[in-house]
PQR file with spaces between the fields and no chain letter, atoms N, CA, C, O and H, PARSE charges and radii, in Angstrom:
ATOM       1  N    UNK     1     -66.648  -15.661   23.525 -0.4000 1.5000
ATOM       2  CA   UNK     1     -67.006  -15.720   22.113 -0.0000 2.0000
ATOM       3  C    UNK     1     -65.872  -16.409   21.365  0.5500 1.7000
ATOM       4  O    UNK     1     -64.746  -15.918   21.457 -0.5500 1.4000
ATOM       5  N    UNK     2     -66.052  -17.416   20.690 -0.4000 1.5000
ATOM       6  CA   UNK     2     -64.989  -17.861   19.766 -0.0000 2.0000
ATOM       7  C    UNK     2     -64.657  -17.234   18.517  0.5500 1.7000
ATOM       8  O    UNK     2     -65.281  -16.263   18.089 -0.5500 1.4000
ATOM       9  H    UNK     2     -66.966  -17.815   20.615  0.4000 1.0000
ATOM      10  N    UNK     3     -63.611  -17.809   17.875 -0.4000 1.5000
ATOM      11  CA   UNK     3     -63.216  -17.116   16.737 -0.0000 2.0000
ATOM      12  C    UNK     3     -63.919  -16.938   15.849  0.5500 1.7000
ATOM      13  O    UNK     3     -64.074  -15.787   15.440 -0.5500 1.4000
ATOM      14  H    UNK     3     -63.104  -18.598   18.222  0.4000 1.0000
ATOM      15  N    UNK     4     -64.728  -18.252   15.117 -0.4000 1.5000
ATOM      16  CA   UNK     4     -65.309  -18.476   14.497 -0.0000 2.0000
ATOM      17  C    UNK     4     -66.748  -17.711   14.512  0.5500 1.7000
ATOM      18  O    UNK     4     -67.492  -17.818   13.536 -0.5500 1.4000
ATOM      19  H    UNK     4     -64.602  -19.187   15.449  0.4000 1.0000
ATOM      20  N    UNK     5     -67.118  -16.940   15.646 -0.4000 1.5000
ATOM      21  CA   UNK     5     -68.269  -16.230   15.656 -0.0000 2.0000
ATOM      22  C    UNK     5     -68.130  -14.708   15.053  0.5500 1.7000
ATOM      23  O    UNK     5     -69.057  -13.915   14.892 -0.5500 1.4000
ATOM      24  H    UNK     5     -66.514  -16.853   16.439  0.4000 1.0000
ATOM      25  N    UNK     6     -66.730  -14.499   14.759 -0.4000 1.5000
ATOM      26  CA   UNK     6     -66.591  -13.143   14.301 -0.0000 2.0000
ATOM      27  C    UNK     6     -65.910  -13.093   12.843  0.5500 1.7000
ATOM      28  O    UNK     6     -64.824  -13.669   12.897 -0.5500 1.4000
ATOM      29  H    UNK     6     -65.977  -15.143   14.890  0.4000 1.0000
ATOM      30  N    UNK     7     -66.232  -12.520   11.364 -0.4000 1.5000
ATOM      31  CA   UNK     7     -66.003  -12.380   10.433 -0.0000 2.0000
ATOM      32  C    UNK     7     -64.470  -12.056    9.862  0.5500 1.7000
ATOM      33  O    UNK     7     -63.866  -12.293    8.815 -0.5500 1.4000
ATOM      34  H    UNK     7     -67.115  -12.053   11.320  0.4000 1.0000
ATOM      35  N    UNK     8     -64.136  -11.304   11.269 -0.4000 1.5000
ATOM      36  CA   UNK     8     -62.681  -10.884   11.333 -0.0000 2.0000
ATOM      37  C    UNK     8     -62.133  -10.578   12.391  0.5500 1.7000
ATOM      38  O    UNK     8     -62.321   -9.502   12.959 -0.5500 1.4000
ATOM      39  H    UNK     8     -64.626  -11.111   12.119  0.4000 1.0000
ATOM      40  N    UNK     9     -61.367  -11.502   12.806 -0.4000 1.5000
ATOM      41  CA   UNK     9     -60.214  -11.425   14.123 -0.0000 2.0000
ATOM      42  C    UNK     9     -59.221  -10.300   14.087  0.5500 1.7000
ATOM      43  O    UNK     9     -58.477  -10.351   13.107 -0.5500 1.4000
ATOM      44  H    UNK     9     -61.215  -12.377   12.345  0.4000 1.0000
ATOM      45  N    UNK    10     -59.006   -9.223   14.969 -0.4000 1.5000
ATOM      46  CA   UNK    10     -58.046   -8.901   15.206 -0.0000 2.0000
ATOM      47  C    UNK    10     -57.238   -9.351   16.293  0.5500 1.7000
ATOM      48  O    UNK    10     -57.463  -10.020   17.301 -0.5500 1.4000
ATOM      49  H    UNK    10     -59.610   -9.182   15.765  0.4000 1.0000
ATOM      50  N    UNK    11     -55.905   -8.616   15.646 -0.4000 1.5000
ATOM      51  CA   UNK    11     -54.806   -9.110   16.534 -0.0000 2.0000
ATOM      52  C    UNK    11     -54.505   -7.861   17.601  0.5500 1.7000
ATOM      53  O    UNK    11     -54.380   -7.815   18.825 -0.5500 1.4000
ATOM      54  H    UNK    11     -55.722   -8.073   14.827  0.4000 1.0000
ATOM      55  N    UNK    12     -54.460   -7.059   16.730 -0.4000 1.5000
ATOM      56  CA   UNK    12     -54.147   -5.376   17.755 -0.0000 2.0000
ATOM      57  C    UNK    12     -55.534   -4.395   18.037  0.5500 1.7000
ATOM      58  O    UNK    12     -56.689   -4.738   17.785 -0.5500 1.4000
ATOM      59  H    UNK    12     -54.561   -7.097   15.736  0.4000 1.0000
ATOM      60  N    UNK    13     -55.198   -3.370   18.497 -0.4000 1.5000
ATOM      61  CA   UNK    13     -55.998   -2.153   18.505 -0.0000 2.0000
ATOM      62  C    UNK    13     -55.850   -1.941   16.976  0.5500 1.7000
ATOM      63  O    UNK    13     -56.743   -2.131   16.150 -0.5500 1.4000
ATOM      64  H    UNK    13     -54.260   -3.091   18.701  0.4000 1.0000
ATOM      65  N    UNK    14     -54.252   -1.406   16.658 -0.4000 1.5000
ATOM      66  CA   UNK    14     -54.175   -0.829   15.302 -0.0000 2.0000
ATOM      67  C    UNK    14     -54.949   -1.313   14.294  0.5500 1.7000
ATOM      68  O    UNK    14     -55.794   -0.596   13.757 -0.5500 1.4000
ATOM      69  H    UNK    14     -53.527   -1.252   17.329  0.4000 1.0000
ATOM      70  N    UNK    15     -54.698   -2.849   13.855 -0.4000 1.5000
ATOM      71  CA   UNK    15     -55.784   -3.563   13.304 -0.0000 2.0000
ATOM      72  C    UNK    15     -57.081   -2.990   12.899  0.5500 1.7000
ATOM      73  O    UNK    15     -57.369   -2.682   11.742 -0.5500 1.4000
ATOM      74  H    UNK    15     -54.012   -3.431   14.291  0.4000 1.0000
ATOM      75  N    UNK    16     -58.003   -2.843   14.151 -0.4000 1.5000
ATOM      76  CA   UNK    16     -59.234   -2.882   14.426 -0.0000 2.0000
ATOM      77  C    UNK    16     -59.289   -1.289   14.118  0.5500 1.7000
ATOM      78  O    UNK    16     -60.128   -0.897   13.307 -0.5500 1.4000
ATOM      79  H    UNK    16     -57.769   -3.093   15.090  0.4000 1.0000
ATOM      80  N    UNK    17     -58.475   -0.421   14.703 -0.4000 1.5000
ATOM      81  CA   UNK    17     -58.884    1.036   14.073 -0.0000 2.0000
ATOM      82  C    UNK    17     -58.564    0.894   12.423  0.5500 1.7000
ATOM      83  O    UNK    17     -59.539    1.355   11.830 -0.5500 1.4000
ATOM      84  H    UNK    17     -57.793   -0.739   15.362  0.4000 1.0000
ATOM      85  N    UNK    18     -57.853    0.563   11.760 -0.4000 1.5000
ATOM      86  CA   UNK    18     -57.689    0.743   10.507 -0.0000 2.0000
ATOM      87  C    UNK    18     -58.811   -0.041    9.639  0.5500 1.7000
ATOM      88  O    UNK    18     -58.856    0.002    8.410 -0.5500 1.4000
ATOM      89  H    UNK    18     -57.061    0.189   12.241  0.4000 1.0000
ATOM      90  N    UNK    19     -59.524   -0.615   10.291 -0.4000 1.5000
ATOM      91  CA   UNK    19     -60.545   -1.642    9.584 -0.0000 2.0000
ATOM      92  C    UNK    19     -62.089   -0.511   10.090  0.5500 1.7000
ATOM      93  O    UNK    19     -62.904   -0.174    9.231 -0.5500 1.4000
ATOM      94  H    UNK    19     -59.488   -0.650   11.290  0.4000 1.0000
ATOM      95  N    UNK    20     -62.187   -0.205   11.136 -0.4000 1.5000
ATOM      96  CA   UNK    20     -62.889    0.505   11.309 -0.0000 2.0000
ATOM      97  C    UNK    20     -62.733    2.296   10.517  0.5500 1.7000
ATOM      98  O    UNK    20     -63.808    2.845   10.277 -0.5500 1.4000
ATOM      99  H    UNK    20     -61.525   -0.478   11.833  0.4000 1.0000
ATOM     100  N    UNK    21     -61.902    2.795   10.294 -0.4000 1.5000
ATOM     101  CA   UNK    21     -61.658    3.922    9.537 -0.0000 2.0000
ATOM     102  C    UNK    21     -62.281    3.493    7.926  0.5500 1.7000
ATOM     103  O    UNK    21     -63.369    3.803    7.442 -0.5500 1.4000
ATOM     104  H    UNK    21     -61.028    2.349   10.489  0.4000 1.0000
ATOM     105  N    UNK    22     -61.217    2.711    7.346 -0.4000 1.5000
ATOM     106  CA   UNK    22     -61.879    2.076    6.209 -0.0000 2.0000
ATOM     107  C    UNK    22     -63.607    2.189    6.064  0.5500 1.7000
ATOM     108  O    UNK    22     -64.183    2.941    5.279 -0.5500 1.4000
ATOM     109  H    UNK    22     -60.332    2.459    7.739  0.4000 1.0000
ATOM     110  N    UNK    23     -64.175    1.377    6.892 -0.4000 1.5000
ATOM     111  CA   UNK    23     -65.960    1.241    7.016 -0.0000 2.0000
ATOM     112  C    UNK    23     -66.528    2.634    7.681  0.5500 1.7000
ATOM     113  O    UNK    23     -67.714    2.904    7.495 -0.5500 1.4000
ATOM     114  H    UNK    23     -63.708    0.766    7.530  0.4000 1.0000
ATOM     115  N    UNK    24     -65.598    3.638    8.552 -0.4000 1.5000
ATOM     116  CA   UNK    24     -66.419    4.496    7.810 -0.0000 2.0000
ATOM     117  C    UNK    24     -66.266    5.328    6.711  0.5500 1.7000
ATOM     118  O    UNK    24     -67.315    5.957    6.573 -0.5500 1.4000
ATOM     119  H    UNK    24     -64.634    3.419    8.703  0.4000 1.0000
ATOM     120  N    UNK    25     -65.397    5.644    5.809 -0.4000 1.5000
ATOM     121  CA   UNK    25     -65.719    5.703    4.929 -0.0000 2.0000
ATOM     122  C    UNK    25     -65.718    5.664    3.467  0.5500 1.7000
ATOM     123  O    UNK    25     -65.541    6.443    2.530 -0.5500 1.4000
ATOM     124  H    UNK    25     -64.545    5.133    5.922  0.4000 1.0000
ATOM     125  N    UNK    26     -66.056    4.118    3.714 -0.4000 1.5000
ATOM     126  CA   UNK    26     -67.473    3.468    2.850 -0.0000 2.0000
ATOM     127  C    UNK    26     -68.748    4.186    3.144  0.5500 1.7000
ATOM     128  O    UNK    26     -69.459    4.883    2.419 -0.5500 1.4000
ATOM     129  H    UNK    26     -66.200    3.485    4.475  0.4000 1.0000
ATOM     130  N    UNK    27     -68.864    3.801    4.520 -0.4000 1.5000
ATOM     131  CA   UNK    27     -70.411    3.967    5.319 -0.0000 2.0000
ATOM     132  C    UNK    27     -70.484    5.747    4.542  0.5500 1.7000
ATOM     133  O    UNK    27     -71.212    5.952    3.571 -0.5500 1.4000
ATOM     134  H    UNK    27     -68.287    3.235    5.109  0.4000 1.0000
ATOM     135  N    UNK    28     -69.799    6.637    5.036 -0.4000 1.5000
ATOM     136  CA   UNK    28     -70.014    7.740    4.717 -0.0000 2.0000
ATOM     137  C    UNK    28     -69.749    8.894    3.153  0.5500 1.7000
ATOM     138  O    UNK    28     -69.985   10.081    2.930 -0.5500 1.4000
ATOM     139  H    UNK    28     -69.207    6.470    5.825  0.4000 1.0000
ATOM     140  N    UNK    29     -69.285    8.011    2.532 -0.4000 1.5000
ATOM     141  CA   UNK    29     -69.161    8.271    1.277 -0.0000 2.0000
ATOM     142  C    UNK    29     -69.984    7.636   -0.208  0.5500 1.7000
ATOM     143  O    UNK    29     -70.474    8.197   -1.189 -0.5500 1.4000
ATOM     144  H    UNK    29     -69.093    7.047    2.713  0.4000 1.0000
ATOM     145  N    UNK    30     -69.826    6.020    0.260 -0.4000 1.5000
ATOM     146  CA   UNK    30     -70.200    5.085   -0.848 -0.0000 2.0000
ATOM     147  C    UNK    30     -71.780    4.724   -0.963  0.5500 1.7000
ATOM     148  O    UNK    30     -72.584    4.712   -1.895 -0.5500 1.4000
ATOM     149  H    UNK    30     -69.428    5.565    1.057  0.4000 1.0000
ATOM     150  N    UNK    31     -71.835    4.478    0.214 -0.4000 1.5000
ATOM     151  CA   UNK    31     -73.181    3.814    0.879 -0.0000 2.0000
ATOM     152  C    UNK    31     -74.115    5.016    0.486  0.5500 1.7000
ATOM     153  O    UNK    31     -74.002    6.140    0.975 -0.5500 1.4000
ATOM     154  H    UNK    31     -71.181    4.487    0.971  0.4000 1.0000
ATOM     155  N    UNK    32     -75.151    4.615   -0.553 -0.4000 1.5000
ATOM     156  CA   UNK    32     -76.347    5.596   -0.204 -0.0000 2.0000
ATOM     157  C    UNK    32     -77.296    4.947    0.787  0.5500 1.7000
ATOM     158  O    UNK    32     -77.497    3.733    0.814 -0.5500 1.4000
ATOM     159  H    UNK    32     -75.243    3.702   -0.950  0.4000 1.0000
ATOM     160  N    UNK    33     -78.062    6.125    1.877 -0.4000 1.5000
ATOM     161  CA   UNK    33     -79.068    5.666    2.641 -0.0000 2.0000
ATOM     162  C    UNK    33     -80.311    6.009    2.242  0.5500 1.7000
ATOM     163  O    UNK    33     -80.641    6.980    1.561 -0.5500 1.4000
ATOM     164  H    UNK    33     -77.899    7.111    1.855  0.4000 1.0000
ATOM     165  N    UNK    34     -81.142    4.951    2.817 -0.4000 1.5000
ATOM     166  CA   UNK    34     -82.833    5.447    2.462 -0.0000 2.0000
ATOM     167  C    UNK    34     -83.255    5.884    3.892  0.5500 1.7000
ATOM     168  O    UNK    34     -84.469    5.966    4.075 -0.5500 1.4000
ATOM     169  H    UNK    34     -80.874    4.163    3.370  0.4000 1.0000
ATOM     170  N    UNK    35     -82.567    6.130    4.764 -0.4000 1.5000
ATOM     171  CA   UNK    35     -83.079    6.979    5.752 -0.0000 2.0000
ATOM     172  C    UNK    35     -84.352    8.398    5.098  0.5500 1.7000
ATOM     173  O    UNK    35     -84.387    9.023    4.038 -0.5500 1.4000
ATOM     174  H    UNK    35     -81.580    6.064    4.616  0.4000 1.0000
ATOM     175  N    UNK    36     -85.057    8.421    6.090 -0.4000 1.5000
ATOM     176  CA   UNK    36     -85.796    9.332    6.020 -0.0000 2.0000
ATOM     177  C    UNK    36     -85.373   10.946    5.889  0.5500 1.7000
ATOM     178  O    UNK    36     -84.846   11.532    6.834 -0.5500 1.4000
ATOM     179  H    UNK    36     -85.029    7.913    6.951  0.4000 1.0000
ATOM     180  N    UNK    37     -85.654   11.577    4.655 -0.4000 1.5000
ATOM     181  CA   UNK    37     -85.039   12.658    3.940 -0.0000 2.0000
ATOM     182  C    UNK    37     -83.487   12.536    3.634  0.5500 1.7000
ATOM     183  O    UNK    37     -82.575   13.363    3.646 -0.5500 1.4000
ATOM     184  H    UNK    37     -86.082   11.101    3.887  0.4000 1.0000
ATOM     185  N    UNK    38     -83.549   11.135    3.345 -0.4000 1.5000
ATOM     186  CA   UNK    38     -81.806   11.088    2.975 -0.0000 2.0000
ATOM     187  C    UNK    38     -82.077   11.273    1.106  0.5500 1.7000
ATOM     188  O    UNK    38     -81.348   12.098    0.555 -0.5500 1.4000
ATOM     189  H    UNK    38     -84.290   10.463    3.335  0.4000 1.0000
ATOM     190  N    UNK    39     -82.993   10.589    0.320 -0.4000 1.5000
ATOM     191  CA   UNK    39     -83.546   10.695   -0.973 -0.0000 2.0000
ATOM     192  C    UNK    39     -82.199    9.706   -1.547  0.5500 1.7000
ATOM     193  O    UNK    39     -81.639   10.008   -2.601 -0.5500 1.4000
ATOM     194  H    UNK    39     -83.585    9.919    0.768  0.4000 1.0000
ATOM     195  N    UNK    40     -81.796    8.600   -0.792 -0.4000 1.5000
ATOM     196  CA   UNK    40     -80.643    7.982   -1.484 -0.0000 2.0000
ATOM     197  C    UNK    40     -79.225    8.565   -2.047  0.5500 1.7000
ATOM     198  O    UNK    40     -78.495    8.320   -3.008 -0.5500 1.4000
ATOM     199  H    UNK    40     -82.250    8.355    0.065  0.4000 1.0000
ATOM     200  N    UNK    41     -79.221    9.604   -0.772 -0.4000 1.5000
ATOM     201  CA   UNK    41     -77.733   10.305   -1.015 -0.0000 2.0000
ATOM     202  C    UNK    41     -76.882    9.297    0.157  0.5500 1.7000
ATOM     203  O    UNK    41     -77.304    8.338    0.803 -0.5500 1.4000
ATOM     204  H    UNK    41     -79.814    9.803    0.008  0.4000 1.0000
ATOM     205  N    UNK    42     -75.443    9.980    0.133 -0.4000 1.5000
ATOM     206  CA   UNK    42     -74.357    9.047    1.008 -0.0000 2.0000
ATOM     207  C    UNK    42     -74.480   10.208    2.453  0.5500 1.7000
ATOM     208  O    UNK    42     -75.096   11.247    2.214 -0.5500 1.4000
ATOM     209  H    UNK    42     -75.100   10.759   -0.392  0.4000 1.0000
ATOM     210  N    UNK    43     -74.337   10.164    2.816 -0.4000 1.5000
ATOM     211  CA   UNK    43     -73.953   11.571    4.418 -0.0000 2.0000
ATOM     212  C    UNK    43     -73.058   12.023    3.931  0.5500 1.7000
ATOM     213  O    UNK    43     -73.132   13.213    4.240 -0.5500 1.4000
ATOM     214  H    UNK    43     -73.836    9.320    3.009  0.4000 1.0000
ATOM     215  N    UNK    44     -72.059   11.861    3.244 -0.4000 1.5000
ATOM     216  CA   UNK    44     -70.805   13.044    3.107 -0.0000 2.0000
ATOM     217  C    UNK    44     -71.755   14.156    2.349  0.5500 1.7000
ATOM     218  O    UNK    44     -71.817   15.348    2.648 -0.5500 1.4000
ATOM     219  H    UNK    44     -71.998   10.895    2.994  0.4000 1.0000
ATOM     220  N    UNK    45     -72.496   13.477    1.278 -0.4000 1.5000
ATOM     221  CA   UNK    45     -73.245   14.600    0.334 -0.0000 2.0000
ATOM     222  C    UNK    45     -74.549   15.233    0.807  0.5500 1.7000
ATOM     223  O    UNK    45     -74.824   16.320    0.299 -0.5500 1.4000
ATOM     224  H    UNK    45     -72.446   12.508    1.035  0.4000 1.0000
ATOM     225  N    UNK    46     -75.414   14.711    1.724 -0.4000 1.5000
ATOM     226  CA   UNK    46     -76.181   15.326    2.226 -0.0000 2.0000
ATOM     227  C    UNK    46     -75.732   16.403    3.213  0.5500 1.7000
ATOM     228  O    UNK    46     -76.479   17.361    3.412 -0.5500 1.4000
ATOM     229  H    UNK    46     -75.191   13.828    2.138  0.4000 1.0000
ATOM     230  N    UNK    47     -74.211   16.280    4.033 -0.4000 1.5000
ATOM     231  CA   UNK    47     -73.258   17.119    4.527 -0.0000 2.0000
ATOM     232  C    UNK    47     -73.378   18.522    3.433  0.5500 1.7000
ATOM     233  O    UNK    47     -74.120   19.499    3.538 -0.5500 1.4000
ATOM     234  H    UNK    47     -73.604   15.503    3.872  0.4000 1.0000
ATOM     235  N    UNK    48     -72.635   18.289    2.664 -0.4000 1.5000
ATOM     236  CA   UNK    48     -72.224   19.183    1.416 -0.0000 2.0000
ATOM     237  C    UNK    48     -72.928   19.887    0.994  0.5500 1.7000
ATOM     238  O    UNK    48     -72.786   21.104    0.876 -0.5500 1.4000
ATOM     239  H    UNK    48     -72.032   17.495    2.579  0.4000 1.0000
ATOM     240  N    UNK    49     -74.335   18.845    0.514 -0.4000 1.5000
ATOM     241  CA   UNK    49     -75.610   20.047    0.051 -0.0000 2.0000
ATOM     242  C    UNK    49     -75.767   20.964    0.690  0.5500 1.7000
ATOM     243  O    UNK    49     -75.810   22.101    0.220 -0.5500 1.4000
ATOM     244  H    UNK    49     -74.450   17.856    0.609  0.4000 1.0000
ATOM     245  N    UNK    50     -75.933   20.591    2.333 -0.4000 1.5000
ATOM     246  CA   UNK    50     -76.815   21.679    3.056 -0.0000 2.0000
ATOM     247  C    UNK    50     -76.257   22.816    3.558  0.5500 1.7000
ATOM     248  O    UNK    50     -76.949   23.711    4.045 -0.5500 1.4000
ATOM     249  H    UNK    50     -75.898   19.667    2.715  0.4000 1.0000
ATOM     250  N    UNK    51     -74.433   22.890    3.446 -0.4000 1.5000
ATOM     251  CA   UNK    51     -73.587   23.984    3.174 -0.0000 2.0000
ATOM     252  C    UNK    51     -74.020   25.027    2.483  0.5500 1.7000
ATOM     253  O    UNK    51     -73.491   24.996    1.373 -0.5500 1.4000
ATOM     254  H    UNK    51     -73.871   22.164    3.051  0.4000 1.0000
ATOM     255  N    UNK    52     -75.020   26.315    2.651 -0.4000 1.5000
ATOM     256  CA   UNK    52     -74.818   27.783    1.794 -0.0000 2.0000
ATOM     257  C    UNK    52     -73.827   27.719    0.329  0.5500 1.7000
ATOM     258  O    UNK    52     -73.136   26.859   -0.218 -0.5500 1.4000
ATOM     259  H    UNK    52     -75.450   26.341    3.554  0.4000 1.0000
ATOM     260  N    UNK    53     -74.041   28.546    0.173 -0.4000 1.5000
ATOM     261  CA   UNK    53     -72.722   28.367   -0.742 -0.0000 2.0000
ATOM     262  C    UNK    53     -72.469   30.078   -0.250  0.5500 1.7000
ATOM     263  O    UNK    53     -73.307   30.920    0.071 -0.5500 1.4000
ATOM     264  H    UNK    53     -74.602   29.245    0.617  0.4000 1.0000
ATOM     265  N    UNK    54     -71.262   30.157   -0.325 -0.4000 1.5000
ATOM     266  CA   UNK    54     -70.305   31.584    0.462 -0.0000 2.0000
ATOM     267  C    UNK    54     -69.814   32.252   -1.391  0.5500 1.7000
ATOM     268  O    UNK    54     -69.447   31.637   -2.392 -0.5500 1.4000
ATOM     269  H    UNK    54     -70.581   29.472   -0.586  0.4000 1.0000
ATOM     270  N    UNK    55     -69.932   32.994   -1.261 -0.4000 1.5000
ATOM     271  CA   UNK    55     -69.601   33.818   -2.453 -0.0000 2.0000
ATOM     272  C    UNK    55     -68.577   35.338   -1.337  0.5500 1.7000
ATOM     273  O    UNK    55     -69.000   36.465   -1.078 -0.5500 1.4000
ATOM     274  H    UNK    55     -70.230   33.494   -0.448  0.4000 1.0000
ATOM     275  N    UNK    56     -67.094   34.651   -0.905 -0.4000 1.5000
ATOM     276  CA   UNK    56     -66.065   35.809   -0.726 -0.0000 2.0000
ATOM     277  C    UNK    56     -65.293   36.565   -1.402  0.5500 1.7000
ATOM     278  O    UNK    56     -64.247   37.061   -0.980 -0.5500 1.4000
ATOM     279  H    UNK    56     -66.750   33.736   -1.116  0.4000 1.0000
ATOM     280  N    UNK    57     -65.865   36.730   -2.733 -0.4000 1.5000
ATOM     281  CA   UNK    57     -64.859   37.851   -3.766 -0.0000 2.0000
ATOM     282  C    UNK    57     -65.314   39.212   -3.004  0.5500 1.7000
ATOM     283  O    UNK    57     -64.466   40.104   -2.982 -0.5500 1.4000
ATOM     284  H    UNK    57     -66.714   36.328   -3.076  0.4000 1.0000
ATOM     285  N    UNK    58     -66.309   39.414   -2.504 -0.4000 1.5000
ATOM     286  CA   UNK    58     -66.176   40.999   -1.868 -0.0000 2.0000
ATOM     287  C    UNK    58     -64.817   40.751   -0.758  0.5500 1.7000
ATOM     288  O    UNK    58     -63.745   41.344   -0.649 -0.5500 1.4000
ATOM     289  H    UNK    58     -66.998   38.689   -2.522  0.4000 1.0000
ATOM     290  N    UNK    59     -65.270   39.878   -0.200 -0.4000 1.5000
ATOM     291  CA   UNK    59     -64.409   40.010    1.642 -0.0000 2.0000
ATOM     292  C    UNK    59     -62.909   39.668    0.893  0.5500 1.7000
ATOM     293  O    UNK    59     -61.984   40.195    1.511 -0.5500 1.4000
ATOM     294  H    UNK    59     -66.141   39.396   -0.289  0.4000 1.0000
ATOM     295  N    UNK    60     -62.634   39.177    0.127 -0.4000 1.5000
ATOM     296  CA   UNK    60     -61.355   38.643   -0.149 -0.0000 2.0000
ATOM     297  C    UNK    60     -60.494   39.990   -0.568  0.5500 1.7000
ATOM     298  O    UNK    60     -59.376   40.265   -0.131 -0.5500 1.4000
ATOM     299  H    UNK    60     -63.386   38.749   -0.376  0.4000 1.0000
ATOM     300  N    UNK    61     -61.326   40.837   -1.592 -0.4000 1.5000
ATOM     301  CA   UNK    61     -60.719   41.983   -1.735 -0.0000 2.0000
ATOM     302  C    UNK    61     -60.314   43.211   -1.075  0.5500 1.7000
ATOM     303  O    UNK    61     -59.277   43.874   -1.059 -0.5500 1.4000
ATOM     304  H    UNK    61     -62.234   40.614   -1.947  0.4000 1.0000
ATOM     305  N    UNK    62     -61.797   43.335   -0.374 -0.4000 1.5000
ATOM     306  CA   UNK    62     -61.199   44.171    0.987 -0.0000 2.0000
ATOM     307  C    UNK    62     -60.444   44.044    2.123  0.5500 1.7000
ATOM     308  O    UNK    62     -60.020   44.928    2.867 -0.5500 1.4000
ATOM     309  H    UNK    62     -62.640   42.797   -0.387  0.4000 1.0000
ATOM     310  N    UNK    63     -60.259   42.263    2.209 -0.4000 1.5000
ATOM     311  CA   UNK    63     -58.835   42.033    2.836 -0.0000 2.0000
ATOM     312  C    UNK    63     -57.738   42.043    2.209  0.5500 1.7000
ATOM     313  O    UNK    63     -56.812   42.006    3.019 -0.5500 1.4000
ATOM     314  H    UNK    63     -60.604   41.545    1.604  0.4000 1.0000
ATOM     315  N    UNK    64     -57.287   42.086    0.845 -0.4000 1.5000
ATOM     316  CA   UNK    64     -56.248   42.422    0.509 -0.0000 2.0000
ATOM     317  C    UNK    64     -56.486   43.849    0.324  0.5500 1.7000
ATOM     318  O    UNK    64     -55.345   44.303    0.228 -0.5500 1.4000
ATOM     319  H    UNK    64     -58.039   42.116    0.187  0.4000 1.0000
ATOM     320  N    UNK    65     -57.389   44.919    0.207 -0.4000 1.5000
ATOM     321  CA   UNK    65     -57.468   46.279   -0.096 -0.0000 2.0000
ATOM     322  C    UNK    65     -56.155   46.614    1.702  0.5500 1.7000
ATOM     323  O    UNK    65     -55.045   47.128    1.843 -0.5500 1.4000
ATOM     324  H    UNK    65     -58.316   44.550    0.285  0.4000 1.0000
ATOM     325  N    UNK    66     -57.003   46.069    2.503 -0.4000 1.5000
ATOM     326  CA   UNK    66     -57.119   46.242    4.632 -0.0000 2.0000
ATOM     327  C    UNK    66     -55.050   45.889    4.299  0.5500 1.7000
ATOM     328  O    UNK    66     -54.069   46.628    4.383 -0.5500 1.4000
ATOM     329  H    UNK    66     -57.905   45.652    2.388  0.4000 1.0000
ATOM     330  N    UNK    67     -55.122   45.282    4.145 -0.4000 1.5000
ATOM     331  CA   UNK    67     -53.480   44.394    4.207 -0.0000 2.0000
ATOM     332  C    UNK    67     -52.667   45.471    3.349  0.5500 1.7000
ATOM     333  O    UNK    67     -51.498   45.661    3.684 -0.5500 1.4000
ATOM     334  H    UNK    67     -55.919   44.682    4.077  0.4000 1.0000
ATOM     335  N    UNK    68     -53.186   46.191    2.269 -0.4000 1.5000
ATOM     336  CA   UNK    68     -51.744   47.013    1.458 -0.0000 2.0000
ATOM     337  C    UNK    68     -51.954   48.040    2.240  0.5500 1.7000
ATOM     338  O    UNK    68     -50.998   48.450    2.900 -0.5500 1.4000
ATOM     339  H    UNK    68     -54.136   46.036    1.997  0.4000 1.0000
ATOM     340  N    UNK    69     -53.340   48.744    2.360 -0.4000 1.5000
ATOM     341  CA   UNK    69     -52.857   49.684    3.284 -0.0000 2.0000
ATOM     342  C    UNK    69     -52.183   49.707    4.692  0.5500 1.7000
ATOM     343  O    UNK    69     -51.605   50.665    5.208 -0.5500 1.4000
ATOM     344  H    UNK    69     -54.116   48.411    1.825  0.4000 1.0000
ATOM     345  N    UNK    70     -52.410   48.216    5.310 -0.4000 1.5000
ATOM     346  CA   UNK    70     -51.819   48.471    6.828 -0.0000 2.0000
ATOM     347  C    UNK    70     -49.887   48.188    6.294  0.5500 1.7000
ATOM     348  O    UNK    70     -49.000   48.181    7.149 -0.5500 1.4000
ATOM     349  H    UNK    70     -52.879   47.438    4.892  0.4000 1.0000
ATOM     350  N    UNK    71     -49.637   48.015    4.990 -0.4000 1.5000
ATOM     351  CA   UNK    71     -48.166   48.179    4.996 -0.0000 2.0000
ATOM     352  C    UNK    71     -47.314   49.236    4.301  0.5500 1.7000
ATOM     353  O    UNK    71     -46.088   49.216    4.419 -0.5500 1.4000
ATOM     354  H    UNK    71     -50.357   48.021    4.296  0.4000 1.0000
């Protein structure tokens, strides 16, 4: 393949991972998809949505309640 067939030459590995980190994320942050049940979100946020949401003010307290008494 010649040079000219590729948009961007690298020289190293390093190169090519830091150009690839970059694109993904773009790909996974910026980029909305029209994938099927994506509704034009990015994947980081369709990630995020489908997270519960955790409500630990009980557990948080009874681990600090658990912690004064074990000292």
């Amino acid at each position: 393949m010649s040079k000219a067939a590729r948009p961007t030459w690298f020289e190293t590995v390093e190169e090519m991972q830091v150009a690839l980190e970059a694109s993904l994320v773009i790909y996974n942050t910026e980029r909305t998809h029209q994938g099927r049940g994506m509704n034009g979100r990015t994947p980081c946020r369709d990630f995020f949505d489908r997270i519960p949401a955790n409500d630990n003010s009980q557990e948080d307290t009874d681990r600090k309640t658990n912690q004064a008494d074990a000292a």
